[in-house]
C-alpha positions in Angstrom: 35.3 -91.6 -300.4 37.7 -91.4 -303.1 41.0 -90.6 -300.7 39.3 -93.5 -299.2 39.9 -96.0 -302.3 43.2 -94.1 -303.2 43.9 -95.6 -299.2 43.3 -98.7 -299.8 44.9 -99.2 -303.5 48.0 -97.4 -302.1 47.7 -100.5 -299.6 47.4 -103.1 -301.5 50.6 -101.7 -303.4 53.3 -101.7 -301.0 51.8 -105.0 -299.7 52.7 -106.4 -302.7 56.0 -104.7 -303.3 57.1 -106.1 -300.3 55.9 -110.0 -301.2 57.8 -109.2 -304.9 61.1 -110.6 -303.5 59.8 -113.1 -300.7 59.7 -117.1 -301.9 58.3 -119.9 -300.5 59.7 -121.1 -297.3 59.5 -123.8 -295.2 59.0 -123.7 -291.6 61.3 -126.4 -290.5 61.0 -126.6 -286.7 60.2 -130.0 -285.5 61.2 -131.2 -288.7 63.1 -134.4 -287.7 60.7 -135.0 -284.8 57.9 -135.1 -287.5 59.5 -137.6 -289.8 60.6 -139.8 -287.3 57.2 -140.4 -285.8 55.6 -139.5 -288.8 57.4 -141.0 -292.2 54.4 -140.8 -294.2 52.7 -137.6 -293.6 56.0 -136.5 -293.3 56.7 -137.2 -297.0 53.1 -136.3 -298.2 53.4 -132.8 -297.2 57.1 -132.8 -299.1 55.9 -133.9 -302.1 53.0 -130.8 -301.8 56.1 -128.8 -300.2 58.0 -129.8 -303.6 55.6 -128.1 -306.0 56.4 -124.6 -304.6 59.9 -124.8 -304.3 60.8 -121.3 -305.8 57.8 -120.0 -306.3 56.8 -116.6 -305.2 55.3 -116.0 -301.5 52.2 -115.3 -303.1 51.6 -118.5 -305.3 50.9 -120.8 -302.1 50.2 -121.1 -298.4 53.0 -120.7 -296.1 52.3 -124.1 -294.2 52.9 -124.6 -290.3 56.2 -125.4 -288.6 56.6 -129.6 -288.9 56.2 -129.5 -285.0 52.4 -128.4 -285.3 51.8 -131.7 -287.8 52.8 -133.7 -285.3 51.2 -132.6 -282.8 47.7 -132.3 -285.3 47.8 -135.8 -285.7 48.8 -136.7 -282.3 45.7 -134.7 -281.0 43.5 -136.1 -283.6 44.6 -139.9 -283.6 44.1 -139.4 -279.4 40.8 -137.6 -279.2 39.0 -139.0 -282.4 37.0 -136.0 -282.6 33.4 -136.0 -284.1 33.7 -132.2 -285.8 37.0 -130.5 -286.2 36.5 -127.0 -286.6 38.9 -125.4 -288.9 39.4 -121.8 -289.0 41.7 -120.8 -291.9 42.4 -123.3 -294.9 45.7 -124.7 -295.8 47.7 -127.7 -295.0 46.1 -128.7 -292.1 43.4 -129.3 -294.2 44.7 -131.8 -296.9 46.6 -133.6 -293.2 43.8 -133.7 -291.8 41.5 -134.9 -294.8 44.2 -137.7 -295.6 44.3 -138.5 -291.6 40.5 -139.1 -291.5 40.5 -140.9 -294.9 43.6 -142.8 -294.4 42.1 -144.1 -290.6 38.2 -144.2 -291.9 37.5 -141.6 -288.5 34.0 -141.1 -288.2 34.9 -137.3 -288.5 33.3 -134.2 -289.8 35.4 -131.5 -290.9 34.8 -128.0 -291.7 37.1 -125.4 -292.9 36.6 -121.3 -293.3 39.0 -119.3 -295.7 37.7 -115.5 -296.3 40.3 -115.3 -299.3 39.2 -116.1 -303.2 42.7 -116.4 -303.9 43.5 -119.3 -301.5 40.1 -121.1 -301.7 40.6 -121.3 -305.3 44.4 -122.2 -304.5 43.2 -125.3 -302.3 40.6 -126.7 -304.5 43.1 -126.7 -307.7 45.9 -127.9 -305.7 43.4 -130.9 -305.2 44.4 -130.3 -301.3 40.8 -130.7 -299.8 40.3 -134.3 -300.1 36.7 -134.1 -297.6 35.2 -131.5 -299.7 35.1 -129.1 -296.6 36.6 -125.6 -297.3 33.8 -123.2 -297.5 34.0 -119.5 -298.3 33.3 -117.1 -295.6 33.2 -113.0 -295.0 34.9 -111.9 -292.1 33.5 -108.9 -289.5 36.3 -107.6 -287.6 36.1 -104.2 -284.6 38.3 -102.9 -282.3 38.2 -103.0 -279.0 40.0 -101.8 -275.8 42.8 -101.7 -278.1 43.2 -104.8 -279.8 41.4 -105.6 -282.8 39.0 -108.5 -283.2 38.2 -110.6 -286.1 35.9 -113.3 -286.6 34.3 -115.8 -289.9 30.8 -115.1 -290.1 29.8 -118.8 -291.8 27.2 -120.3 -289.7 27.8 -123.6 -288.3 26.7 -125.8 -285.4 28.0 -125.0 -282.6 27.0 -128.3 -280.3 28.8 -130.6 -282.6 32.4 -128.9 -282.3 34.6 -130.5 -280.3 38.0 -130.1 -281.7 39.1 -126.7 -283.1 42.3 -125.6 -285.3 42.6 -121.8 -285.3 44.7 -120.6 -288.0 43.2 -117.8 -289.4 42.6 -115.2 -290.5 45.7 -114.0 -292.1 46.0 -110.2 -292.7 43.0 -108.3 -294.0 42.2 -104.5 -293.8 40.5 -102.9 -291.1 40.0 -99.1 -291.1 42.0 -98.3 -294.0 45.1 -100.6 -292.5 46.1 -104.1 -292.5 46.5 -105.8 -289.7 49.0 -108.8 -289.0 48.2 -109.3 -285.2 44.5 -109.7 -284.5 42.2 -111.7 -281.8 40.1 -114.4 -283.4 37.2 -114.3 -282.0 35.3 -117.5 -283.3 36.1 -119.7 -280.6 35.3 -117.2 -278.4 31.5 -117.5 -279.3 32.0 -121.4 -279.3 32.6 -121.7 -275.9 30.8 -119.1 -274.7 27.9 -121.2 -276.6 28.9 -124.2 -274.5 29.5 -122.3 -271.7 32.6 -125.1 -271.6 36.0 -125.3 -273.1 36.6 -127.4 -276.1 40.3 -128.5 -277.5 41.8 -126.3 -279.5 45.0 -126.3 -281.1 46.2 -122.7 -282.5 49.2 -122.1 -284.7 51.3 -119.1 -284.0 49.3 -115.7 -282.9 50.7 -114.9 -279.8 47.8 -112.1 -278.8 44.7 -114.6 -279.6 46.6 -117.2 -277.2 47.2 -114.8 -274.7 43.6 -113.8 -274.8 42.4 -117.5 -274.3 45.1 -118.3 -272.0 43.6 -115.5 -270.0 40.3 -116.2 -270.4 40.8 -119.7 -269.4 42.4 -118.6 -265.8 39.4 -116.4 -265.2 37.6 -119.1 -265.7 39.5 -121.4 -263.8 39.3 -124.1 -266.7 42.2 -126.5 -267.2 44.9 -125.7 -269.8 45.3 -129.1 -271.4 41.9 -127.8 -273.4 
């Protein structure tokens, strides 16, 4: 038990060690797309962008790349959807809150973070405009390989119909952490539905292979 602890402190360490050096940066890609087609949300996430410049890695979220803004509010702005699903906390959410405020959607949003650190960073930050960011444990496993991670917040299920996966980040499983994990939230949502639902996911390139698979097997469309 205690070379167990001594593990994870020893962890938690070098994970910081190696953050000590990195700032904030922003993920520019798509950026002139984005503030062509979008000047103002452009600009609102700038001025939040603004307030970090400098700062260490740890002191704020990491954001998206400007190209998955765009396309946020394109999907958003096009399906109208009823529930957006959020899985992982951080700019999306104040886009999205100011999206649904700023158009008066008829929209319910509801956002997981499994981290004290960045909940508490979101509320102060004044960056979740709907109220919506809920704390949540995470239960993660391994299997055939890969490990799996999922929020264990209940919810329900039949309202979903728009998710954004984005988390999440890196947590510890078995005495490691892990940077490249399968969420497995929407999983259960559409296995629930027994139906695919839209879902927009940033980055992790083994959670959209394992959908993009599953979705062949299944012989459902990809525009989901």
């Amino acid at each position: 038990m205690l070379l167990g602890y001594i593990n994870r402190v020893l962890i938690i360490l070098v994970k910081n060690i190696g953050c000590m050096n990195k700032k904030f940066e922003i993920k520019t890609w798509g950026e002139e797309r984005f503030k062509s087609e979008n000047p103002k949300y452009y600009d609102m996430i700038q001025q939040v962008y603004n307030r970090f410049d400098g700062a260490d890695y740890t002191e704020s979220s990491m954001g998206a790349p400007y190209l998955f803004y765009n396309t946020l509010i394109k999907c958003i702005l096009k399906r109208r959807p009823k529930f957006i699903l959020e899985l992982g906390s951080g700019y999306t959410t104040y886009l999205m809150g100011t999206l649904i405020q700023d158009y008066k959607l008829d929209t319910k949003l509801l956002s997981f973070e499994n981290e004290k650190r960045w909940y508490d960073w979101i509320k102060n930050e004044k960056l979740d405009l709907l109220d919506s960011v809920v704390m949540s444990d995470i239960e993660s496993w391994e299997q055939g390989g890969e490990v799996f991670v999922k929020y264990t917040h209940d919810y329900n299920m039949d309202e979903v119909d728009f998710v954004l996966l984005d988390g999440p980040g890196h947590f510890e499983f078995n005495g490691k952490i892990i940077k490249s994990s399968i969420q497995y939230n929407y999983y259960e949502l559409i296995s629930h539905r027994n139906s695919p639902i839209r879902v927009l996911i940033d980055g992790r390139k083994s959670t959209q292979n394992f959908y993009r698979n599953l979705f062949w097997e299944k012989q459902w469309h990809p525009k989901y």
